[in-house]
VOPAGU-2260 file (C-alpha; in pm, 1 decimal, decimal comma):
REM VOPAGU-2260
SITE   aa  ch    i         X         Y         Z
SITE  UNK   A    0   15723,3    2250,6   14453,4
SITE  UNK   A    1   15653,2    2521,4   14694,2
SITE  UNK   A    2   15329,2    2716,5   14623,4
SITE  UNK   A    3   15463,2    3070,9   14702,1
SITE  UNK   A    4   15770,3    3204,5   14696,7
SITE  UNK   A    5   15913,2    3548,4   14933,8
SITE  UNK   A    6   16108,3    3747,3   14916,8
SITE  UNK   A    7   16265,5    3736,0   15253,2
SITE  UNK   A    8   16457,7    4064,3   15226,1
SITE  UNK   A    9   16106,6    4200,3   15168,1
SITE  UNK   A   10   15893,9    4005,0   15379,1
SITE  UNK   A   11   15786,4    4197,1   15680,9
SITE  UNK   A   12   15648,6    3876,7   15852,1
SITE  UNK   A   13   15296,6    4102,1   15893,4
SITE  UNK   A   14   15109,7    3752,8   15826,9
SITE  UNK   A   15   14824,1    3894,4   15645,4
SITE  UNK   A   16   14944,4    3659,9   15404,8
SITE  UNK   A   17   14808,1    3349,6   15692,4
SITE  UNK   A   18   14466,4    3569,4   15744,2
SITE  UNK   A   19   14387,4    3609,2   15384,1
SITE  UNK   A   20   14398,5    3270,9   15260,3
SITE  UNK   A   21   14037,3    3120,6   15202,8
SITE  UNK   A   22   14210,6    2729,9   15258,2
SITE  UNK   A   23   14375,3    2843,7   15517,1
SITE  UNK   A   24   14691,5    2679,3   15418,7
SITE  UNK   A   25   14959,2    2929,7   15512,7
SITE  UNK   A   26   15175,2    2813,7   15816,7
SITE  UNK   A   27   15221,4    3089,3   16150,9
SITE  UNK   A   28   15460,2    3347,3   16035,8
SITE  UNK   A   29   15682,5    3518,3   16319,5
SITE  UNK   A   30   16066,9    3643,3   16317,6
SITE  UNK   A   31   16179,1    3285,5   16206,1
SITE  UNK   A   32   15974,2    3189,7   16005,0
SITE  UNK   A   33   15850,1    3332,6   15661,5
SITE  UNK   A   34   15493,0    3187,2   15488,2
SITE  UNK   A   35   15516,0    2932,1   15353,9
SITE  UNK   A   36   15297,2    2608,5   15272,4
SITE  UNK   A   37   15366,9    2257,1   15439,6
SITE  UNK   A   38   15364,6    2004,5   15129,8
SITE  UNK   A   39   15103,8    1807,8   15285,4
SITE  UNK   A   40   14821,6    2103,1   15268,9
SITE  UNK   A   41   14961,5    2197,4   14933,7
SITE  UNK   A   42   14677,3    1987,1   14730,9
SITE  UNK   A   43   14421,9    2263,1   14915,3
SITE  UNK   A   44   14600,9    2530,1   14745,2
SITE  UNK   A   45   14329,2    2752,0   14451,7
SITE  UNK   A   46   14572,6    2930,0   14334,0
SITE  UNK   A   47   14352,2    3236,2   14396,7
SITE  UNK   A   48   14611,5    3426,5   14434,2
SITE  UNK   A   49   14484,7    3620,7   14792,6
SITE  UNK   A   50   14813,8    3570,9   14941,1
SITE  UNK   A   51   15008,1    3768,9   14646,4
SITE  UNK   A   52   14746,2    4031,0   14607,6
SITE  UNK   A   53   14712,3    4148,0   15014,5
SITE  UNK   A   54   15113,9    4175,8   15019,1
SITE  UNK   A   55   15140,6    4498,9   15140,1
SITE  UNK   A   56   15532,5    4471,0   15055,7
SITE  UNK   A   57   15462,0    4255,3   14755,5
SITE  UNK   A   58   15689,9    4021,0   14881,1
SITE  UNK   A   59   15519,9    3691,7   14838,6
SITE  UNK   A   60   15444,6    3557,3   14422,5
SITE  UNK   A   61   15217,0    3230,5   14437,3
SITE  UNK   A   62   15407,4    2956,6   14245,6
SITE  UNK   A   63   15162,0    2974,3   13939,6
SITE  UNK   A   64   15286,8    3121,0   13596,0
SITE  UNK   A   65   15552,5    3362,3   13851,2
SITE  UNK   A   66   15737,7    3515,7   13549,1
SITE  UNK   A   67   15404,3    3669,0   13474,4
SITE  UNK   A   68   15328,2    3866,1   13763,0
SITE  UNK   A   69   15275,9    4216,2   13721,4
SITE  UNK   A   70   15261,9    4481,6   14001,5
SITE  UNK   A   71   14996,6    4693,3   14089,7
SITE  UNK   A   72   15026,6    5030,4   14017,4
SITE  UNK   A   73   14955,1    5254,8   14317,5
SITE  UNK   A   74   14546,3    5320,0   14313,1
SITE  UNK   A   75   14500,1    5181,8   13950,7
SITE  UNK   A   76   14201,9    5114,7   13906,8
SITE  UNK   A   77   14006,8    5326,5   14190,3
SITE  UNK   A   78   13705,9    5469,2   14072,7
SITE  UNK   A   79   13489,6    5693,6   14303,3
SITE  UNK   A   80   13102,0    5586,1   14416,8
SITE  UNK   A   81   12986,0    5872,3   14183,8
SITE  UNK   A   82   13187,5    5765,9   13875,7
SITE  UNK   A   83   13142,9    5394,1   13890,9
SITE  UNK   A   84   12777,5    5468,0   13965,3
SITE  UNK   A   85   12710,2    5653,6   13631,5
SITE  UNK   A   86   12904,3    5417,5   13503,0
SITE  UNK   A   87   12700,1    5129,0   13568,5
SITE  UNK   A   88   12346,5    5325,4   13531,4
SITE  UNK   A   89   12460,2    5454,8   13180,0
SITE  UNK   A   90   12524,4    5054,7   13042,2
SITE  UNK   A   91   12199,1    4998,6   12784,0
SITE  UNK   A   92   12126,2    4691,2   12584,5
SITE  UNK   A   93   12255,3    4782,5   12239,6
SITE  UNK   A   94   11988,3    4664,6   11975,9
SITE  UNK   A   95   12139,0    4872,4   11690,6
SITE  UNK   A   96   12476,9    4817,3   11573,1
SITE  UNK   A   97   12661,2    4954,4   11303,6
SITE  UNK   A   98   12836,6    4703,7   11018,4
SITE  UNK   A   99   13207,0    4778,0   11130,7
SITE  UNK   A  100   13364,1    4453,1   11260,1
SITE  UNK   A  101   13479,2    4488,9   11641,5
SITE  UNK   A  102   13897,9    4399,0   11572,8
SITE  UNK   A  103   13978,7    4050,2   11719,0
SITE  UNK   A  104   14271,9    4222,7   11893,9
SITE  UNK   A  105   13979,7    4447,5   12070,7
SITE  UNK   A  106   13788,8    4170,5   12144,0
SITE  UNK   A  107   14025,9    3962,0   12330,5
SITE  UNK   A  108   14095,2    4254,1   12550,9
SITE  UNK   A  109   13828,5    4254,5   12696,6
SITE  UNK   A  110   13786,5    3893,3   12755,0
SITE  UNK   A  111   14110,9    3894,1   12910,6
SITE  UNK   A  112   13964,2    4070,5   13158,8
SITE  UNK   A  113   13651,4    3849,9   13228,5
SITE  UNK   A  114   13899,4    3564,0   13265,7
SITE  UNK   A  115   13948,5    3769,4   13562,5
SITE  UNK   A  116   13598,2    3740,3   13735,0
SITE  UNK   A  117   13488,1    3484,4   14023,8
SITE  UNK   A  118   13427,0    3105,0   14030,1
SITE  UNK   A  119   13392,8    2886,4   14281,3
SITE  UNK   A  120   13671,2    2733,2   14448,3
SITE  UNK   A  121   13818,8    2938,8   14194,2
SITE  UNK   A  122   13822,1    2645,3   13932,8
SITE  UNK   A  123   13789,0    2901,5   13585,3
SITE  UNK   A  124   13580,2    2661,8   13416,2
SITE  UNK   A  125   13455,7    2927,8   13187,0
SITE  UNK   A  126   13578,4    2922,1   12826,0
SITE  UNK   A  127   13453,0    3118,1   12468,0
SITE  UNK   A  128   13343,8    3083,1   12122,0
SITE  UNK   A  129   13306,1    3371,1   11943,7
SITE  UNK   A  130   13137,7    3436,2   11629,6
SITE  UNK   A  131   13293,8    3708,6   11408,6
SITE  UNK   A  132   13205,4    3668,1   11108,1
SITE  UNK   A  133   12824,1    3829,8   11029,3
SITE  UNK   A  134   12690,4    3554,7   10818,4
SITE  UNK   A  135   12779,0    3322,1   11077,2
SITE  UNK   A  136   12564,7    3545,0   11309,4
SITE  UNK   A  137   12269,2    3538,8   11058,1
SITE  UNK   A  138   12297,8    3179,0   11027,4
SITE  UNK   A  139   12302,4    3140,4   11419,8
SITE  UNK   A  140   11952,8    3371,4   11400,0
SITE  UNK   A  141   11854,2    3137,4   11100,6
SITE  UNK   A  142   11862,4    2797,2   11315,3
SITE  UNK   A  143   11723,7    2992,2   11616,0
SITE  UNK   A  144   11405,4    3073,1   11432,5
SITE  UNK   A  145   11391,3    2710,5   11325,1
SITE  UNK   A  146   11392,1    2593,2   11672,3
SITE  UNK   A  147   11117,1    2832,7   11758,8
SITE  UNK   A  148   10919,4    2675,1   11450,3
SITE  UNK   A  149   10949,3    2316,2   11625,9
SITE  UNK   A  150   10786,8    2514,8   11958,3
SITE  UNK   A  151   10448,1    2614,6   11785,2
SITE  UNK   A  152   10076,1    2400,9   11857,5
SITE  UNK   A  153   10341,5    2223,3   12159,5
SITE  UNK   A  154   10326,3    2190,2   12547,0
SITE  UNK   A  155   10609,5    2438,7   12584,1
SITE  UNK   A  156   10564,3    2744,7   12758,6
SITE  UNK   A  157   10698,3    2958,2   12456,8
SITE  UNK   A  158   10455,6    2831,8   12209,8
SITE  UNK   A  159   10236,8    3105,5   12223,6
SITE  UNK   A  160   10507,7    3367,4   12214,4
SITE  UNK   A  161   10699,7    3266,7   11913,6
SITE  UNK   A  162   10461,7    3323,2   11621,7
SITE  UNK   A  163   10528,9    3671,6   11668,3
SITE  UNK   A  164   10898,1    3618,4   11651,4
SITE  UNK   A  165   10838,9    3384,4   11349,3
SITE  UNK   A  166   10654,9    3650,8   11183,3
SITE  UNK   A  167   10900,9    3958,6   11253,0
SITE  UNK   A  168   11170,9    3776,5   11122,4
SITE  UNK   A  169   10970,5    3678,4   10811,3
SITE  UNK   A  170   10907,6    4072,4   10698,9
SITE  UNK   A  171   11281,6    4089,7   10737,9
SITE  UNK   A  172   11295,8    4219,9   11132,5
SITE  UNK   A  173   11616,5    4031,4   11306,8
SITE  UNK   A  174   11426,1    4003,1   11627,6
SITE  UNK   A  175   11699,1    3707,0   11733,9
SITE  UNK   A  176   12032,9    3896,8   11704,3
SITE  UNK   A  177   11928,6    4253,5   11602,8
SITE  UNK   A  178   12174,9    4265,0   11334,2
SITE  UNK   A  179   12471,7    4215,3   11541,4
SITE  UNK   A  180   12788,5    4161,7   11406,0
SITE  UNK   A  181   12958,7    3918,1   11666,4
SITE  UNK   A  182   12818,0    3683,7   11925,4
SITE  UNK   A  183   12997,8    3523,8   12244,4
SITE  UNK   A  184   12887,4    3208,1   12379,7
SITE  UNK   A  185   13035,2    3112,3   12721,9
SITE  UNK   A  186   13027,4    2727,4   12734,1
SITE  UNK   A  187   13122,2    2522,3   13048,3
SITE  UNK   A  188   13161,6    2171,8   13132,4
SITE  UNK   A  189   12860,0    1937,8   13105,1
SITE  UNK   A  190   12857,0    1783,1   13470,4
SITE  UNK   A  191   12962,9    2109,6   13682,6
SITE  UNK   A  192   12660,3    2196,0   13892,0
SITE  UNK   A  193   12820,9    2537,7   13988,5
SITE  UNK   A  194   12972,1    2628,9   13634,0
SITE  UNK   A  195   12656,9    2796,8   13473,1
SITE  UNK   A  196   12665,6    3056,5   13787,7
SITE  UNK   A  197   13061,7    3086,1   13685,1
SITE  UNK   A  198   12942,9    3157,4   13320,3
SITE  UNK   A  199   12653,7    3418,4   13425,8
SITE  UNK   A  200   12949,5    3613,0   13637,7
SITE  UNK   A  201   13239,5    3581,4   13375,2
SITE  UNK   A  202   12989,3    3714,6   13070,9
SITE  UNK   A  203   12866,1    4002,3   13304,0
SITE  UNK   A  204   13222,8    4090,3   13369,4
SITE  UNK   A  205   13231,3    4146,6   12972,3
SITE  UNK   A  206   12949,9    4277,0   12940,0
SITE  UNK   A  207   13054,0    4567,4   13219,0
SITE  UNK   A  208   13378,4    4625,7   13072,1
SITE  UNK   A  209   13277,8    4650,4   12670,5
SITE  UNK   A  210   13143,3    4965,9   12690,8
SITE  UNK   A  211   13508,2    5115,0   12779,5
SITE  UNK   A  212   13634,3    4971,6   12487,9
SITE  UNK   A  213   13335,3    5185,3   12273,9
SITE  UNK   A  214   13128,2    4814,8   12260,8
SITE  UNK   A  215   12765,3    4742,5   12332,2
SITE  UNK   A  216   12605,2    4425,8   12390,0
SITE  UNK   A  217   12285,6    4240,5   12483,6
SITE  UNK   A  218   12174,6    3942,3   12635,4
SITE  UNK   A  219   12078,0    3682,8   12361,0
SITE  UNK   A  220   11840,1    3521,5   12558,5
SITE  UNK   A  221   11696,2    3346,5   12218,7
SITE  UNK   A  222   12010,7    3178,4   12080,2
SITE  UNK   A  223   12098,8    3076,5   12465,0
SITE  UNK   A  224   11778,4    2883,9   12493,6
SITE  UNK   A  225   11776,4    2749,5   12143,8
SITE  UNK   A  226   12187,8    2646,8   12167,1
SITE  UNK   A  227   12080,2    2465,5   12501,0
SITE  UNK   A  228   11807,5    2248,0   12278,8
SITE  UNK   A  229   11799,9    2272,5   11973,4
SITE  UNK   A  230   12070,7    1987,7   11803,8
SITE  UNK   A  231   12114,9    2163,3   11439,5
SITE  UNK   A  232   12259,7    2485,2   11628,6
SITE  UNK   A  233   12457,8    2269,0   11839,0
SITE  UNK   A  234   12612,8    2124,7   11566,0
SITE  UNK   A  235   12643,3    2391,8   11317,3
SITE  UNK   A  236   12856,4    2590,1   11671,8
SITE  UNK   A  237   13070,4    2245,6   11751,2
SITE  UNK   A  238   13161,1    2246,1   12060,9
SITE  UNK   A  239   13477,7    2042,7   12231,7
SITE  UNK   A  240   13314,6    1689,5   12384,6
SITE  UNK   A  241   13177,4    1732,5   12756,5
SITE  UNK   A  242   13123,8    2141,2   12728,1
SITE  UNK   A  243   12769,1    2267,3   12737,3
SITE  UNK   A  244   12616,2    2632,9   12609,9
SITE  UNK   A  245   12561,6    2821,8   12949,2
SITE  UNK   A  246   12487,8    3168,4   12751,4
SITE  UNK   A  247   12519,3    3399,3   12525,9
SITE  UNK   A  248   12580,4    3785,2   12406,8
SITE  UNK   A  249   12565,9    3964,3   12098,8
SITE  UNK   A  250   12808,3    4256,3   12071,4
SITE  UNK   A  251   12942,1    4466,4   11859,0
SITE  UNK   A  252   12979,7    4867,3   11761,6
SITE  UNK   A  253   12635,4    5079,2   11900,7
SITE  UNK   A  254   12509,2    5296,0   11603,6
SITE  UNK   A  255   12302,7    5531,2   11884,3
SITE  UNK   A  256   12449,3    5687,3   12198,7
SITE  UNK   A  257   12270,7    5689,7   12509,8
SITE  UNK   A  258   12209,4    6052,2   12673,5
SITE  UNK   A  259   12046,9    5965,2   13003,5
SITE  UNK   A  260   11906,9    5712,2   13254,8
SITE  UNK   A  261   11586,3    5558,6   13250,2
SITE  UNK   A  262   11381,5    5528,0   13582,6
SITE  UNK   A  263   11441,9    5182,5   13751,8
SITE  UNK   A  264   11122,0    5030,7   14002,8
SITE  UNK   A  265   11208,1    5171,1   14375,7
SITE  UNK   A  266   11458,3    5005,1   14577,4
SITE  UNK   A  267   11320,7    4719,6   14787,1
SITE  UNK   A  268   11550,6    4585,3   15088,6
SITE  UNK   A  269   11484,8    4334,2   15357,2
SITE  UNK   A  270   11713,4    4365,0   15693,5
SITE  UNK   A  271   11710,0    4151,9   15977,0
């Protein structure tokens, strides 16, 4: 099977398509020849995609899924420095959420997008669970707090830390997931030494692109740690044999709006 197909009436032979390719598995391209991939390099192929996206005559479609490629619109998507800086300063940590339920439809949206962001050799091992349903959430917080019980008078470096935790969420303060209504775990496979990075990159990508879609979120540090070692959470979330927690988010519709920027530390840069 070849792993791109051109357009030749298209093609302008400009073999950006050869410079682009991270395997570099694109043969020379000159007036007889179009790209194309010898079938012995075609095992080195990522299916990144580089070659299709740098067409400047979007002549080339890599041979993956090719009924469902989509053209770029001319400069969608550009955002200036000043806009995608505000953009970025303005994202908060949402610890206040309101009850309304964040639509699945919504929701999948903007994972689609994450499904978008880097991994090494480009090998998506990133996949989801998603807890929608509140009580779920609570009982998530529930098992969390029971780890943290198992921590206290122990060697581990959190033992002095969670009694207040313990005792916050025993007046009634969700100090776990602040009341959220929805939580997103990213899970990866168990023996991938470079998937937790994968997971880290994919659940920022969500985490950048909620807020378009009206959605805050925060880092759930606490569940992470506790779905990492604690067996009853494992359990109670069930996850697929040989896939492993790498994080997770709480999300769901802010109930305050953010009207500024906090002060950050001063910018410190090494150059050599």
């Amino acid at each position: 099977m070849a792993q791109i197909i051109v357009d030749e009436n298209s093609c302008t032979r400009c073999g950006i398509c050869v410079k682009i390719c991270p395997s570099g598995i694109i043969g020379p391209v000159d007036e007889d020849h179009l790209p194309q991939v010898q079938d012995e390099y075609a095992s080195h192929c990522m299916y990144c995609g580089h070659c299709e996206a740098f067409c400047p005559s979007r002549a080339l479609t890599l041979n993956f899924r090719p009924e469902e490629k989509v053209s770029l619109p001319v400069d969608a998507g550009i955002i200036s420095a000043e806009d995608i800086g505000f953009y970025l300063k303005r994202r908060r940590s949402v610890r206040h959420y309101t009850s309304e339920p964040v639509p699945r439809e919504k929701i999948l949206e903007v994972l689609d997008i994450a499904r978008y962001a880097a991994s090494g050799t480009n090998s998506q091992p990133v996949e989801w669970l998603v807890i929608h349903d509140p009580e779920k959430v609570r009982k998530v917080a529930e098992l969390t707090i029971e780890w943290m019980k198992s921590l206290e008078n122990t060697p581990n470096p959190m033992s002095g830390y969670v009694p207040v935790l313990i005792s916050a969420w025993e007046h009634g303060n969700d100090v776990i997931c602040r009341g959220a209504p929805h939580l997103l775990f990213a899970h990866i496979p168990e023996e991938s030494p470079i998937s937790p990075v994968d997971a880290i990159i994919a659940l920022t990508h969500f985490d950048i692109a909620a807020p378009a879609f009206g959605i805050g979120t925060c880092w759930a540090g606490f569940v992470a740690a506790a779905a990492t070692f604690y067996e009853p959470l494992q359990k109670e979330l069930g996850l697929p044999a040989g896939r492993k927690f790498a994080y997770a988010m709480m999300f769901g519709y802010p109930q305050y709006k953010a009207h500024g920027i906090p002060r950050r530390k001063p910018l410190k840069v090494t150059w050599q």
